[in-house]
C-alpha positions as CSV (number, residue, x, y, z in Angstrom):
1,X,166.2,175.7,100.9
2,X,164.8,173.7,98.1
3,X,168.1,173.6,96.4
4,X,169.8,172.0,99.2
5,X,166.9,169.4,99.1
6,X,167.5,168.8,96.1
7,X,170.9,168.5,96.3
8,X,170.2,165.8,99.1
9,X,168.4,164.0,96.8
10,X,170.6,164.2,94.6
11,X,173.5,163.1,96.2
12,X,172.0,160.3,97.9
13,X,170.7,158.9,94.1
14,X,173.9,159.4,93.1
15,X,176.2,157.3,96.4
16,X,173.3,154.8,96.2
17,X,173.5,153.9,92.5
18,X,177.6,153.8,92.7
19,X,178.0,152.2,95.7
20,X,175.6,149.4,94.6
21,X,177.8,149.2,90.9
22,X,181.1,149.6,93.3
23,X,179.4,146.6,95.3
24,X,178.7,144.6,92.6
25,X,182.3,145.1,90.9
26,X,183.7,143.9,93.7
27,X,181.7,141.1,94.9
28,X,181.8,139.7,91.2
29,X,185.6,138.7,91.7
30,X,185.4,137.6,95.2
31,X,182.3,135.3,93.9
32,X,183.7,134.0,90.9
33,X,187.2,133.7,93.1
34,X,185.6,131.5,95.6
35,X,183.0,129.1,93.9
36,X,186.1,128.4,91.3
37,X,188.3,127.5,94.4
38,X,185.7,125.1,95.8
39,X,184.7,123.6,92.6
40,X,180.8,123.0,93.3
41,X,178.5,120.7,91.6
42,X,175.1,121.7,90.9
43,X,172.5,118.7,91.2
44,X,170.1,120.1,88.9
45,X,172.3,120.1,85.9
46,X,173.6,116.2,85.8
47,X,175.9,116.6,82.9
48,X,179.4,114.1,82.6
49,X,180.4,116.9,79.6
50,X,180.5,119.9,81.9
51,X,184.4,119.7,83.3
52,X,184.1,122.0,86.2
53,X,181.7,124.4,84.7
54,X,179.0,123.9,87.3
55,X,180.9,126.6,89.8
56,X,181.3,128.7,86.0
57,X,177.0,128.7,86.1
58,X,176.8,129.4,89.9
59,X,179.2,132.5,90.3
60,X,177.4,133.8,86.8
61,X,173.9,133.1,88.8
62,X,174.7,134.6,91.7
63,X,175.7,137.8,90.1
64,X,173.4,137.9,88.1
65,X,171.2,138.3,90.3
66,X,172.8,140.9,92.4
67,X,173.3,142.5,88.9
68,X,169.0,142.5,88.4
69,X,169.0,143.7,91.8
70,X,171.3,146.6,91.1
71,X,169.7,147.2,87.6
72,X,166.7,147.6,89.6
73,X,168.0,150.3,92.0
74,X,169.9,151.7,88.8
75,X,166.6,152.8,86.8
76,X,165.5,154.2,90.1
77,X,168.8,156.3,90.5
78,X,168.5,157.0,87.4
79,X,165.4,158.8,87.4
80,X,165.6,160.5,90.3
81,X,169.6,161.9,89.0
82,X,167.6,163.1,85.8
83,X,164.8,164.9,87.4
84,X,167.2,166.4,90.0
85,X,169.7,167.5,87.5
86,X,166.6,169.1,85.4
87,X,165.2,170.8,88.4
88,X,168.8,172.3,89.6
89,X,169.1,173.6,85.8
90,X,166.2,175.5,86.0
91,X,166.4,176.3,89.7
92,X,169.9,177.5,89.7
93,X,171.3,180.6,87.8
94,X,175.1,178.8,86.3
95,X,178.0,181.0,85.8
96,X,179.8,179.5,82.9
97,X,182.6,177.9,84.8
98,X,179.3,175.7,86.6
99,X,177.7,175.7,83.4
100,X,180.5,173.2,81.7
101,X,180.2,171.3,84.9
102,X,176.3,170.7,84.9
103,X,176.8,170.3,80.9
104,X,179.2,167.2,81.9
105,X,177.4,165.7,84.9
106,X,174.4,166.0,82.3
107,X,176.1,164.0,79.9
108,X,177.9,160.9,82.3
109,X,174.2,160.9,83.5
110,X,173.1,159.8,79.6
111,X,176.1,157.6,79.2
112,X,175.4,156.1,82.5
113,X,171.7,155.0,81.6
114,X,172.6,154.4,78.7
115,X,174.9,151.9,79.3
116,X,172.8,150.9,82.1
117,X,170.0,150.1,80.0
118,X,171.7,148.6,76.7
119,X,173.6,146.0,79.8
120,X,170.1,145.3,81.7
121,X,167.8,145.1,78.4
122,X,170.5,143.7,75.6
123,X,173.5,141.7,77.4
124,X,171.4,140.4,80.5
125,X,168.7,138.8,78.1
126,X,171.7,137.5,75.6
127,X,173.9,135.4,78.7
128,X,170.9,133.9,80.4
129,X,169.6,132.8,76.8
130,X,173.2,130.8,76.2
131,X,173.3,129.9,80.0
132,X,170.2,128.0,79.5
133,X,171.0,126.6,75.9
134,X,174.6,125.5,78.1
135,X,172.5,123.3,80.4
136,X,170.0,122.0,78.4
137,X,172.3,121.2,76.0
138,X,175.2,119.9,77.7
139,X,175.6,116.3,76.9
140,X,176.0,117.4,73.0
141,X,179.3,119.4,72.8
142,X,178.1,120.5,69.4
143,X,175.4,122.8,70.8
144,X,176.9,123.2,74.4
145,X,180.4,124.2,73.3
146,X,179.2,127.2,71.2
147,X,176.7,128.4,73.7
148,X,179.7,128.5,76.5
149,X,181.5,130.5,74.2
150,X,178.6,133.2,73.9
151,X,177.9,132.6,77.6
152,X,181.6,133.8,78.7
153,X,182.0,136.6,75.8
154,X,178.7,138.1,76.9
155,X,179.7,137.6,80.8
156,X,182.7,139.4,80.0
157,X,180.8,142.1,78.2
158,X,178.7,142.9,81.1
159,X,181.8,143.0,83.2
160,X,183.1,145.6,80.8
161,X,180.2,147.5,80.7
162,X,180.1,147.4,84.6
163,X,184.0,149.0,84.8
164,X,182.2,151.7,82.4
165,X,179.6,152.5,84.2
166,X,181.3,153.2,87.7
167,X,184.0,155.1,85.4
168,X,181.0,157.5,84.6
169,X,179.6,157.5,87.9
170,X,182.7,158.3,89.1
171,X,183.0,160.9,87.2
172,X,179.7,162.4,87.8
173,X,181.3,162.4,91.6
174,X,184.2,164.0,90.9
175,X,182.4,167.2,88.8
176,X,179.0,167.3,90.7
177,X,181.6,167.9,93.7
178,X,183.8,170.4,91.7
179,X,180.6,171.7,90.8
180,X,179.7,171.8,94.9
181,X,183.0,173.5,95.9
182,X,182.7,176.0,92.8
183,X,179.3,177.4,94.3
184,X,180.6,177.7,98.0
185,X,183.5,179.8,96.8
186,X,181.3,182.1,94.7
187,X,178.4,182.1,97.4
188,X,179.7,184.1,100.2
189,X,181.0,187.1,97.5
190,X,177.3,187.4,96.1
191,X,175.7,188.1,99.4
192,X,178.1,189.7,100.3
């Protein structure tokens, strides 16, 4: 009974952390897709300099947020994956086939917060830094032109770590389900 609870949990840290990366993979495109098709100007940032770049600083807004939001949820995920995974470990006697399976999910788990954690605390910090130095700074294409340049290459960074990240929680799916099946099969010939 409490490994089934656990494996509740587990599973329900686990869809909730890559649906909300799948979400935000997704809605990134379509975001970027559509403010760039309407070509918005923001009134806040009264630049002559910017050439269309107001819709550039919206979409990046916009998921950013979603993205502090999700990093948010991650961390949470996160936890709760670790302290599942630990419990099922000690809870649950692995045959060796399993044992390579947990051994995996263990390590996508790592990778994931990992990259989690390097995007949220190292990358985030970095593109709203040259966001901002882009607006204040955007009447003197001296300053503004490099800080655009960091702005995008660390916006495409995140967008690369983001593809990583729901590779390896995809891949926790796929063996923490191969994992699942593994134990039904070998279940009914222990009781039995």
């Amino acid at each position: 009974m409490a490994l089934q609870l656990l494996q509740i949990i587990y599973w329900l840290a686990l869809s909730s952390w890559f649906g909300g990366v799948l979400f935000v993979f997704v809605a990134a495109q379509i975001i970027f897709r559509t403010i760039d098709e309407n070509k918005p100007v923001l009134p806040h940032v009264l630049s002559v300099n910017m050439e269309g770049q107001h819709g550039t600083l919206l979409a990046g807004t916009i998921v950013g947020n979603l993205l502090a939001m999700v990093m948010r949820i991650a961390l949470v995920c996160a936890s709760v994956l670790a302290l599942a995974i630990a419990l099922q470990w000690i809870l649950s006697q692995y045959e060796s086939s399993n044992l390579v399976f947990s051994m995996l999910r263990s390590a996508l788990l790592l990778m994931a917060a990992a990259v989690t954690i390097y995007d949220w605390r190292i990358v985030w910090p970095k593109i709203w830094k040259y966001r901002q130095e882009f607006i204040d700074h955007a009447d003197d294409p001296d300053i503004a032109n490099p800080a655009k340049e960091k702005f995008d290459y660390y916006q495409r960074e995140s967008q690369m770590l983001l593809s990583i990240l729901l590779l390896l929680l995809l891949g926790m799916v796929i063996f923490s389900g191969a994992m699942m099946a593994h134990q039904s099969t070998i279940l009914p010939t222990i009781t039995k």
